[in-house]
C-alpha positions as CSV (number, residue, x, y, z in Angstrom):
1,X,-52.1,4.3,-30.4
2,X,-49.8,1.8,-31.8
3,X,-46.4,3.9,-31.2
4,X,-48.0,4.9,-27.2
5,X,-48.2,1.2,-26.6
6,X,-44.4,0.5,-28.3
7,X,-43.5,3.4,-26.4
8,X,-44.6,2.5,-23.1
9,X,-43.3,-1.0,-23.4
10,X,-39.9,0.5,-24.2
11,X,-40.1,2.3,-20.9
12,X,-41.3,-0.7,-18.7
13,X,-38.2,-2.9,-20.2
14,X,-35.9,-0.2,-19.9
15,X,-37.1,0.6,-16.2
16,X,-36.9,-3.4,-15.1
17,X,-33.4,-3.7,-16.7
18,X,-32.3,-0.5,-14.4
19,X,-33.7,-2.1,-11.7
20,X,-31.5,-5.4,-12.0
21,X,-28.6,-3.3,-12.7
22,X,-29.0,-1.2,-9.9
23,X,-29.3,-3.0,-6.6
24,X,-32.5,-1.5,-4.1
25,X,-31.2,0.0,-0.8
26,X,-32.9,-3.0,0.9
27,X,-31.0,-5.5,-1.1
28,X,-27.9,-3.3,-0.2
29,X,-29.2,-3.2,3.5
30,X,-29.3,-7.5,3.3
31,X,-25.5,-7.2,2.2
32,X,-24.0,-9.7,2.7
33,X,-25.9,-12.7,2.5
34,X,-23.4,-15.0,1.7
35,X,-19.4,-15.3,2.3
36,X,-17.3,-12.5,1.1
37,X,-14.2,-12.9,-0.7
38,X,-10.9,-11.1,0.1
39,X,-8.3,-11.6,-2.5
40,X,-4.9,-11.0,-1.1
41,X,-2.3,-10.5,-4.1
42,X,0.3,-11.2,-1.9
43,X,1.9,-14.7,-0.4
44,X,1.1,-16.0,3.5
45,X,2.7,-13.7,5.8
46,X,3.5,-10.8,3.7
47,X,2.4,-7.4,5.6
48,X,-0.7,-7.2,3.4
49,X,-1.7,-10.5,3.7
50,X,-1.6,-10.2,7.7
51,X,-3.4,-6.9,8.2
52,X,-5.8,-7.8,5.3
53,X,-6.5,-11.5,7.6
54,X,-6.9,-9.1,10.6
55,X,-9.7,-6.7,9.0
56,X,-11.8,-9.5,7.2
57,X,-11.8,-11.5,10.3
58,X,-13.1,-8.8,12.0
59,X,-15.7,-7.7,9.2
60,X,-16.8,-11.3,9.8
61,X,-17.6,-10.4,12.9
62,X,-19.7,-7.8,12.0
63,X,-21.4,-9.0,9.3
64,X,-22.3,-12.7,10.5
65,X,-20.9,-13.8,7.0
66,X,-17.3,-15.0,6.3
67,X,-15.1,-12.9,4.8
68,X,-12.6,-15.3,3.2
69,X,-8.5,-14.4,2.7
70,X,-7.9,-15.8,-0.8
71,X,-4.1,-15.6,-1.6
72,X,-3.8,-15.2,-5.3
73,X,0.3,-14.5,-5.1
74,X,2.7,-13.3,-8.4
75,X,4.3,-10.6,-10.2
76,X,4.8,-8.4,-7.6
77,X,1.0,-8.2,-6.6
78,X,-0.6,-7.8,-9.8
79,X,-1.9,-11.2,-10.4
80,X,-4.8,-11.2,-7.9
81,X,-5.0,-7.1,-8.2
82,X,-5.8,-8.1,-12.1
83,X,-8.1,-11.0,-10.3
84,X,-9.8,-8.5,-8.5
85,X,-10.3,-5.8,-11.0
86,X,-12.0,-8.4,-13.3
87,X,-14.6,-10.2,-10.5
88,X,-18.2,-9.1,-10.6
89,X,-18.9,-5.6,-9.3
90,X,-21.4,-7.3,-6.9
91,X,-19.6,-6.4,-3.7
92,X,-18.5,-10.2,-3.3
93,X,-15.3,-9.9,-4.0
94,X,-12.8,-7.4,-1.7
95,X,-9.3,-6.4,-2.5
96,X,-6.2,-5.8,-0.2
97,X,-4.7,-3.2,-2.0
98,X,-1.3,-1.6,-1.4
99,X,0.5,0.7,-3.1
100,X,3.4,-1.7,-5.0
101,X,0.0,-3.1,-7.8
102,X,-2.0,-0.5,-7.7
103,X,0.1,3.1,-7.5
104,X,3.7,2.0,-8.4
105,X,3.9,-1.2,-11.5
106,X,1.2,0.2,-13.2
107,X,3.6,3.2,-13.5
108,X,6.8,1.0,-14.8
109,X,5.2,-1.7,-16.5
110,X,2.3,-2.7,-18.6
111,X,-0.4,-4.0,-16.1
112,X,-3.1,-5.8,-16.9
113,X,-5.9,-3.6,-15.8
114,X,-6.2,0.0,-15.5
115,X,-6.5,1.4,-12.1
116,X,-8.7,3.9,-12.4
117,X,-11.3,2.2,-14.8
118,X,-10.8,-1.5,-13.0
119,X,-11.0,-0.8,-9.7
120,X,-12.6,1.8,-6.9
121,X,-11.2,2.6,-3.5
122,X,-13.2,2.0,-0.6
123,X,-11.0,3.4,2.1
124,X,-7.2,3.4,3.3
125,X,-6.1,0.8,6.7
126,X,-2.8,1.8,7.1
127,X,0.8,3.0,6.0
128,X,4.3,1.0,6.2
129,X,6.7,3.8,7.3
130,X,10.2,3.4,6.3
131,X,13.8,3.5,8.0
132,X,17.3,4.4,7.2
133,X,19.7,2.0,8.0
134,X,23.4,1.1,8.3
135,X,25.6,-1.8,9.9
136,X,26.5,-1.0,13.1
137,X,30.3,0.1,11.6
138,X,29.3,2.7,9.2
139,X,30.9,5.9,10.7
140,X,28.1,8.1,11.2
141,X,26.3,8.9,14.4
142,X,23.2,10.7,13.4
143,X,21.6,11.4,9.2
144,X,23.6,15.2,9.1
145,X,26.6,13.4,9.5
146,X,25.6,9.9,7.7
147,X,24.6,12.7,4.3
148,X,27.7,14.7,4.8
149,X,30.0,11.3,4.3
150,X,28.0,9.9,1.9
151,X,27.9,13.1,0.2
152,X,31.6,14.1,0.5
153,X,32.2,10.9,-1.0
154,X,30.7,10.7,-4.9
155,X,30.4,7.0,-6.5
156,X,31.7,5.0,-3.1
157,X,28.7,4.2,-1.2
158,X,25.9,1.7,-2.0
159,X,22.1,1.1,-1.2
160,X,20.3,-1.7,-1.2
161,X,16.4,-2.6,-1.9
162,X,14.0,-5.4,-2.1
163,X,14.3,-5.2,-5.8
164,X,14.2,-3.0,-8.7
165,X,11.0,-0.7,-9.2
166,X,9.7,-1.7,-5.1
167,X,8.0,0.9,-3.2
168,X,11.8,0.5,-1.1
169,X,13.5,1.2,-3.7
170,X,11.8,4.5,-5.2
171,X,11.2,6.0,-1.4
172,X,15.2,5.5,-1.1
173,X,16.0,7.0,-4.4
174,X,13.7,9.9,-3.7
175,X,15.5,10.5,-0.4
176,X,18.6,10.5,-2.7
177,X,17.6,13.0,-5.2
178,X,16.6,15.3,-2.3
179,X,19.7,15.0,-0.1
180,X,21.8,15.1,-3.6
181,X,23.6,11.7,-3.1
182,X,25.5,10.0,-6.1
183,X,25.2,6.3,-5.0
184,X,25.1,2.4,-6.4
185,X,21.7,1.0,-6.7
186,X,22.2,-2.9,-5.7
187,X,19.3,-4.5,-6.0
188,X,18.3,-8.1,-4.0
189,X,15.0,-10.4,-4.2
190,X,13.7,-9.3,-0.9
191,X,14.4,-7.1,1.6
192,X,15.5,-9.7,4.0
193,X,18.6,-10.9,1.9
194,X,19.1,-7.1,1.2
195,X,19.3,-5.9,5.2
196,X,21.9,-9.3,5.4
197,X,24.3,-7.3,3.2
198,X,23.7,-4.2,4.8
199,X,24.6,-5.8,8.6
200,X,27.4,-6.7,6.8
201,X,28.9,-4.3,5.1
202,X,28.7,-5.0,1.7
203,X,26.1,-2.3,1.2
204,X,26.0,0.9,2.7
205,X,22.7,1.3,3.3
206,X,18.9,0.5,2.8
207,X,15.7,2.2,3.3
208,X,13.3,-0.1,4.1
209,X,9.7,-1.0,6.4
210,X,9.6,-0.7,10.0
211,X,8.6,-4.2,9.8
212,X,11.8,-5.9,8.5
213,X,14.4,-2.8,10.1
214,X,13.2,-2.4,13.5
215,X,14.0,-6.4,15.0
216,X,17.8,-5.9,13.8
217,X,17.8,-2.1,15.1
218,X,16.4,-3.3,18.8
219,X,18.6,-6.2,19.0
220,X,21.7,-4.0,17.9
221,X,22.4,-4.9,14.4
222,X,21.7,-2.2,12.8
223,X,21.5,1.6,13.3
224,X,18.9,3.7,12.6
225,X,19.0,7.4,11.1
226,X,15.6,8.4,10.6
227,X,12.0,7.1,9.3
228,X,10.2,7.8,6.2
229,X,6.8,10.0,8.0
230,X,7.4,13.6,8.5
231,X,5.0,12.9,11.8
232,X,7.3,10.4,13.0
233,X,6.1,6.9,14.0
234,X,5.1,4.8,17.0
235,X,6.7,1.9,15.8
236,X,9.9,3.7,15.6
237,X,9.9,4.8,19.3
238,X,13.0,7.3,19.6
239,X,13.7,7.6,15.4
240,X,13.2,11.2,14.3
241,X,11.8,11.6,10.7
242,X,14.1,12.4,8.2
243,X,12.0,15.4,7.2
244,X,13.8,17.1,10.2
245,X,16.8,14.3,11.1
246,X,18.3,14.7,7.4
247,X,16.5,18.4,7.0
248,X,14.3,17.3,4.1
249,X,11.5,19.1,4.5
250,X,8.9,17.7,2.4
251,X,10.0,14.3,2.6
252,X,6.9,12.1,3.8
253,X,6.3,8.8,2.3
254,X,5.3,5.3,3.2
255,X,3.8,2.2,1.7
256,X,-0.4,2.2,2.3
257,X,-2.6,-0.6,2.6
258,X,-6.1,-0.3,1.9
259,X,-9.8,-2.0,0.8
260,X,-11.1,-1.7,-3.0
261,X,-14.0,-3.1,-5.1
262,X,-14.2,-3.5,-8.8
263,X,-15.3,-0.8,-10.7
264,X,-19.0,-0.2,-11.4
265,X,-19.9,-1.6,-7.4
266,X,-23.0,-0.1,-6.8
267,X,-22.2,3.2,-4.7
268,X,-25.0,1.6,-1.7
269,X,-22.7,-1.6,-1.1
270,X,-19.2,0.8,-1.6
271,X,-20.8,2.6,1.7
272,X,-22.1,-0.1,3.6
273,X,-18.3,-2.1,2.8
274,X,-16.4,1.2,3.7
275,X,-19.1,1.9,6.8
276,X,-18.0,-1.5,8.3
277,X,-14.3,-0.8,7.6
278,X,-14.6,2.0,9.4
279,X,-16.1,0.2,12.3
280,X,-13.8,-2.4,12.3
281,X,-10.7,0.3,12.1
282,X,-12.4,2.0,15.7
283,X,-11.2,-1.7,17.1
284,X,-8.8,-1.4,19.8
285,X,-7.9,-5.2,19.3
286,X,-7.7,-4.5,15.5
287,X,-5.5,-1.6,15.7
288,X,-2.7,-2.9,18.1
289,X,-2.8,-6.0,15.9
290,X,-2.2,-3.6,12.8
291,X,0.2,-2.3,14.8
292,X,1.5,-5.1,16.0
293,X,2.5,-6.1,12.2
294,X,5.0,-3.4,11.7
295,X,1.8,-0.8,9.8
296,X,0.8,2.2,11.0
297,X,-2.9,2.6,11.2
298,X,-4.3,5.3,9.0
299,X,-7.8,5.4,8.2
300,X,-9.2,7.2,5.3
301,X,-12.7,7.1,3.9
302,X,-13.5,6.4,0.1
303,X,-13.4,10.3,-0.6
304,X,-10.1,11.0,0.9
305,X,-8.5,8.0,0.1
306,X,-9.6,8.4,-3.9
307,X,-7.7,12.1,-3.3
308,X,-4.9,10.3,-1.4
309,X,-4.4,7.6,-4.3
310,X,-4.4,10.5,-6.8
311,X,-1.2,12.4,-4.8
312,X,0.6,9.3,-4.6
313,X,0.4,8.2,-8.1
314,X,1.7,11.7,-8.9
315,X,4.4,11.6,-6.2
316,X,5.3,8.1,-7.4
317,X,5.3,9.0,-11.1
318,X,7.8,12.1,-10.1
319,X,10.2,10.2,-8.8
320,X,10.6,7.8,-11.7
321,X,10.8,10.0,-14.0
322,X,13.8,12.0,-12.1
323,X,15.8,8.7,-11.2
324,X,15.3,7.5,-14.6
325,X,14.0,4.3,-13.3
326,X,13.1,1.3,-15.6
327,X,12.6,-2.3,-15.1
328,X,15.3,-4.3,-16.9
């Protein structure tokens, strides 16, 4: 009788301690009942920073709690990713997750959390296509005849990025391998001091966002051969994608922006985060404002958006490994 009682009372504690680990579906249904907090592991301004202000501003909305933008800056991202990844899996603590911390340093460098055992992906927002730009006196009219002189020419020609091992510098020397170019990496701190050189002259060329290309392309100061998206892009009104422009089929690559939780959220609050995403993303206003930043909106859910994730890491992890690229 002794060992039915011990028995029974091992059930009843083990059964109330799965109940505090596991959240009811009404205490996910109350979610949230008190502010949110978005960590942004980028600084003020940055094109994660603005789209992720524009989505919890609008989850706010629709929750009736505030969803607050904390800026947690540094080492390329990974500071407040690593933030993030260590809060409590309580679904009070959101990330605005790109691609640079969570698919592309983690594959260079020693990061302080793991990515697939630190965090979970609720779903994708959008995707920074790229553009291939020159100064307005390189002598090329179109991306046939910008690879032909590039490529006729072995060792002459330079590209710039926004630094070593930045989602703009592995999408440019993927485009490389491809198109079978033998060029100078020069790398800058930043793509805006890196375009500088390219409007002048110094460098040959850059592949970088829509968001810092296409002001200098409208107001003439630099030409434009072809974006990054084999779909092409509505930000880059009149570019063809390089896929066809250059005749790299295959090519199709940009820089995503998305929402994830730490690991071990309880799946009930993962779907009611990722169900008001989703809402928020049907947002006309929240759209052209996403838009309006220089990303394409592109909306996954958590199940596509964990395959997606998956493809990219192996896409980026490719491309290292053929450019032989390390961080110094």
């Amino acid at each position: 009788m002794h060992c039915i009682a011990l028995f029974v009372a091992v059930l009843v504690v083990s059964g109330a301690a799965i109940a505090q680990k596991a959240p009811s579906s009404s205490a996910a249904q109350a979610y949230p009942n008190r502010p949110v907090r978005m960590v942004i592991p980028w600084p003020p301004g940055q094109a994660t920073d603005l789209a992720g202000r524009v989505l919890a501003l609008k989850l706010s909305e629709l929750w009736g709690q505030q969803v607050v933008a904390d800026n947690r800056a540094g080492a390329g991202g990974m500071i407040g990713t690593d933030i993030a990844a260590k809060a409590a899996s309580d679904g009070y603590t959101i990330l605005a997750a790109s691609s640079g911390p969570v698919t592309i340093n983690p594959l260079l460098q020693k990061s302080p959390y793991d990515v697939e055992r630190d965090l979970a992906p609720v779903a994708s927002i959008g995707l920074s296509p790229y553009v291939l730009v020159t100064g307005t006196q390189f002598p090329a009219g179109n991306a046939k005849e910008f690879l032909a002189l590039v490529k006729a020419n072995p060792g002459k020609y330079s590209f710039a990025s926004s630094g070593t091992g930045a989602t703009a510098h592995l999408i440019a020397e993927w485009f490389n391998n491809l198109s079978g170019l033998q060029v100078t990496h020069v790398p800058y701190k930043g793509s805006s001091p890196a375009l500088t050189d390219v409007m002048g002259g110094q460098i040959a060329y850059a592949l970088e966002t829509a968001a810092a290309t296409m002001p200098h392309v409208r107001s003439g100061r630099l030409k434009a051969y072809g974006v990054s998206l084999a779909r092409g892009s509505a930000l880059t009104p009149g570019i063809e994608p390089l896929a066809t422009a250059a005749n790299l089929p295959g090519f199709d690559v940009g820089a995503w922006l998305g929402v994830m939780v730490p690991a071990g959220t309880p799946k009930p609050l993962v779907d009611r985060i990722s169900a008001a995403v989703e809402t928020a993303m049907q947002s006309a206003e929240v759209r052209e404002r996403i838009a309006g930043i220089g990303v394409e909106v592109e909306y996954r859910r958590t199940d596509e958006f964990t395959r997606y994730l998956k493809e990219q890491q192996a896409r980026f992890a490719d491309i290292i490994r053929k450019g032989n690229i390390r961080l110094e």
